[in-house]
Every structure is written in structure tokens, then in C-alpha cells.
C-alpha positions as CSV (number, residue, x, y, z in Angstrom):
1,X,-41.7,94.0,80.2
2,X,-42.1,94.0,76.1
3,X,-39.3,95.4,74.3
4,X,-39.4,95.4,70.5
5,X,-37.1,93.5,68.0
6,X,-36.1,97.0,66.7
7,X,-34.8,98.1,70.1
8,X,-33.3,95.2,71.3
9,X,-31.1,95.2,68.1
10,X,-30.0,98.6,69.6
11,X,-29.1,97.6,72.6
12,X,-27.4,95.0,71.1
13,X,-25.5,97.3,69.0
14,X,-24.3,99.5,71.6
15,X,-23.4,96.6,73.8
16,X,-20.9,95.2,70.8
17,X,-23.1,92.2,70.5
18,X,-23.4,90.8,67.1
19,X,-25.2,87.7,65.6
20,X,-22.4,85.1,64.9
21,X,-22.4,81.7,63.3
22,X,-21.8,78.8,65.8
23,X,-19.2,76.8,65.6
24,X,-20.0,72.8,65.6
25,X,-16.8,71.1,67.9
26,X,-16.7,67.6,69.0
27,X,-15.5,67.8,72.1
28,X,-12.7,65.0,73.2
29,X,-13.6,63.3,76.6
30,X,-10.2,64.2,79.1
31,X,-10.0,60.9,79.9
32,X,-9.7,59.6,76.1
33,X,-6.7,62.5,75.4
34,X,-3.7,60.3,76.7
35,X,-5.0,57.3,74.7
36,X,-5.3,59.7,71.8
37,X,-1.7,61.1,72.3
38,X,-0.5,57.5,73.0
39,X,-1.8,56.0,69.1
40,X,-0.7,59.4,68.1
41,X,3.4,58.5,68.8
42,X,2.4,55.2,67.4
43,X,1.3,55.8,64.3
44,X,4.3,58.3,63.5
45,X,6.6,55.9,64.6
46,X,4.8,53.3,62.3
47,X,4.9,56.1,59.4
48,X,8.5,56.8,60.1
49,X,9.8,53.0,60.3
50,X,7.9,52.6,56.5
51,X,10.0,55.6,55.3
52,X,12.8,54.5,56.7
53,X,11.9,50.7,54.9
54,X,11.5,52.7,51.8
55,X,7.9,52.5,51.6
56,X,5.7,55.3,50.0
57,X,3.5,56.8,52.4
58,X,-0.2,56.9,51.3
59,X,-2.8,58.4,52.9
60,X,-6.3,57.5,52.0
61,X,-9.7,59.1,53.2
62,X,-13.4,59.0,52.5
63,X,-15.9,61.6,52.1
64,X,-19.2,62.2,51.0
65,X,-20.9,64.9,49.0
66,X,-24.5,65.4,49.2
67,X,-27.3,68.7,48.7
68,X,-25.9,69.9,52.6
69,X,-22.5,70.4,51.3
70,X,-23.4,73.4,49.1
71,X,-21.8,76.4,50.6
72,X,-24.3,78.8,52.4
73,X,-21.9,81.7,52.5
74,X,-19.5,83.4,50.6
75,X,-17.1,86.6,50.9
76,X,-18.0,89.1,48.3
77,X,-18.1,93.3,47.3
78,X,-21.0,95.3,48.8
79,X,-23.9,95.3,46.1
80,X,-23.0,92.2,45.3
81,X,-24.8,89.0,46.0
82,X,-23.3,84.9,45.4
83,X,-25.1,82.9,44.1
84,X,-24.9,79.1,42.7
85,X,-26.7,77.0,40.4
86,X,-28.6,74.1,42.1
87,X,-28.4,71.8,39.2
88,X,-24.5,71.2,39.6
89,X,-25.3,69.9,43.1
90,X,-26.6,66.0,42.6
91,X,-30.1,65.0,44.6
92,X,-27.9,61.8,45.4
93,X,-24.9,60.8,48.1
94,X,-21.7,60.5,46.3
95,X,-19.0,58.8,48.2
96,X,-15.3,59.9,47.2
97,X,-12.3,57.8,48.4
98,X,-8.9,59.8,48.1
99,X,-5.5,58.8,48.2
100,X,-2.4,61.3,48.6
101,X,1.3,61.0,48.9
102,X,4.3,63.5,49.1
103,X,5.9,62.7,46.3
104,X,3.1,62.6,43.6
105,X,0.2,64.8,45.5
106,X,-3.1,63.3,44.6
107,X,-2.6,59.3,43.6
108,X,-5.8,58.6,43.0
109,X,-9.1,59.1,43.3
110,X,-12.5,57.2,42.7
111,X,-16.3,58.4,43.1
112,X,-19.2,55.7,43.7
113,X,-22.9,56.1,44.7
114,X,-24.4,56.1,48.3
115,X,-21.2,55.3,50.4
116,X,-18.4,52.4,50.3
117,X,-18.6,49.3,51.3
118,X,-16.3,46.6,51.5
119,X,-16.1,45.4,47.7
120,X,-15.8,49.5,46.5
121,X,-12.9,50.0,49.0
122,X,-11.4,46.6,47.5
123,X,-11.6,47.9,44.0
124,X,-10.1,51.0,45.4
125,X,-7.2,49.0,46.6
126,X,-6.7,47.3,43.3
127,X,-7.0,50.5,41.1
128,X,-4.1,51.8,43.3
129,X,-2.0,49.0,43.1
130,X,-2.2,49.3,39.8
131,X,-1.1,53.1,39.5
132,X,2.0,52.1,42.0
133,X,2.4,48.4,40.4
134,X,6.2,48.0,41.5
135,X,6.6,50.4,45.0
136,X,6.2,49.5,48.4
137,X,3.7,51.4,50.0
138,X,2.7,52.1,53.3
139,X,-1.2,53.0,53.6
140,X,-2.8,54.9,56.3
141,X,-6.6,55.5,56.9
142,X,-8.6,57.4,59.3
């Protein structure tokens, strides 16, 4: 049996079905969740020990930006359509390390090409250092 788009979109309707987006999860293997919990109380007693020490507590994190990261949806009035311009969004991957901390918010941050690699994430260090030259820190990375 044939049914048309037009009438399966009413029986969809009446049946409360709509089309949703799908939400994208990685799912966690159970048998990797008590190794998970266990680094978990290990890294916030390491964070806590470094306060405790006087340390500030960094946080650094990577990310990239590339063409996929432009939004694809937006909330707006009826009648009214988003849009964006394409040109603000590079052709290129830009690679973004970030470091935050509790006391100053954003420390620092530093944009390079393609990804980072060993030497960028060296300079990153250095640049860091320089903006806290006499604190103890304590860093922690994903």
C-alpha cells in the first residue's frame, strides 16, 4: 500500500509525531564508568591539594573553528528569517587554546592555524607564564 507524503504528514500530526533534530551522544561503555568516577575524585583531590598549596587553578582547553561550526538554527519572530554572512566564517581550521581561572575569568587566549602541536602549545605555556610571571599555578587540561 502507497500513501502519499501529504497524508502521512497527517497522520503524523494527529498521532503527535513531529520531525525533531537528533541529538549526537557518546555513549560511555559501563564498564569504563568506575574508572571514570575513580580519576574523577583524583583529579579534585589534586585540584583541591593546589588550592590548599596556594596555587591558582588554571584550566586550559582546545578547540577548533572551521565552516561546520556556523550555526544552522536560530530562535527568531514569525516572518522573520536569520540569516549570517558567509564571509565572517574562514575557509580554513583555526585552532583556539583557552585558559580560565576563578579569580581573573579568561587568562589568556591564543588562535593558530590548522590545529596545535607541540611547539604552539609550548608558546602557549610561555605566553601564560608570562601573564602570571610570579604565582604558582596549578594547570589542568582535558
Amino acid at each position: 500500500m502507497k500513501i502519499s507524503l501529504y497524508h502521512l504528514r497527517l497522520v503524523y500530526r494527529e498521532a503527535g509525531i513531529k520531525k525533531k533534530q537528533i541529538n549526537i551522544r557518546k555513549r560511555i561503555n559501563p564498564n569504563h564508568k568506575q574508572k571514570i568516577r575513580e580519576e574523577a575524585r583524583e583529579a579534585l583531590a589534586q585540584v583541591t591539594a593546589a588550592e590548599e598549596a596556594g596555587h591558582r587553578i588554571i584550566y586550559i582547553d582546545e578547540f577548533c573553528t572551521t565552516k561546520s561550526t556556523i550555526p544552522r538554527s536560530d530562535w527568531s519572530v514569525r516572518a522573520n528569517y536569520p540569516s549570517t554572512d558567509i564571509k565572517k566564517y574562514h575557509r580554513k581550521t583555526i585552532a583556539s587554546i583557552a585558559a580560565i581561572s576563578h579569580e581573573r575569568g579568561l587568562e589568556l587566549i591564543m588562535n593558530f592555524e590548522k590545529s596545535v602541536d607541540q611547539d604552539k602549545f609550548k608558546a602557549f605555556m610561555k605566553r601564560l607564564r608570562q601573564v602570571n610571571p610570579f604565582r604558582k599555578i596549578a594547570m589542568f587540561c582535558d
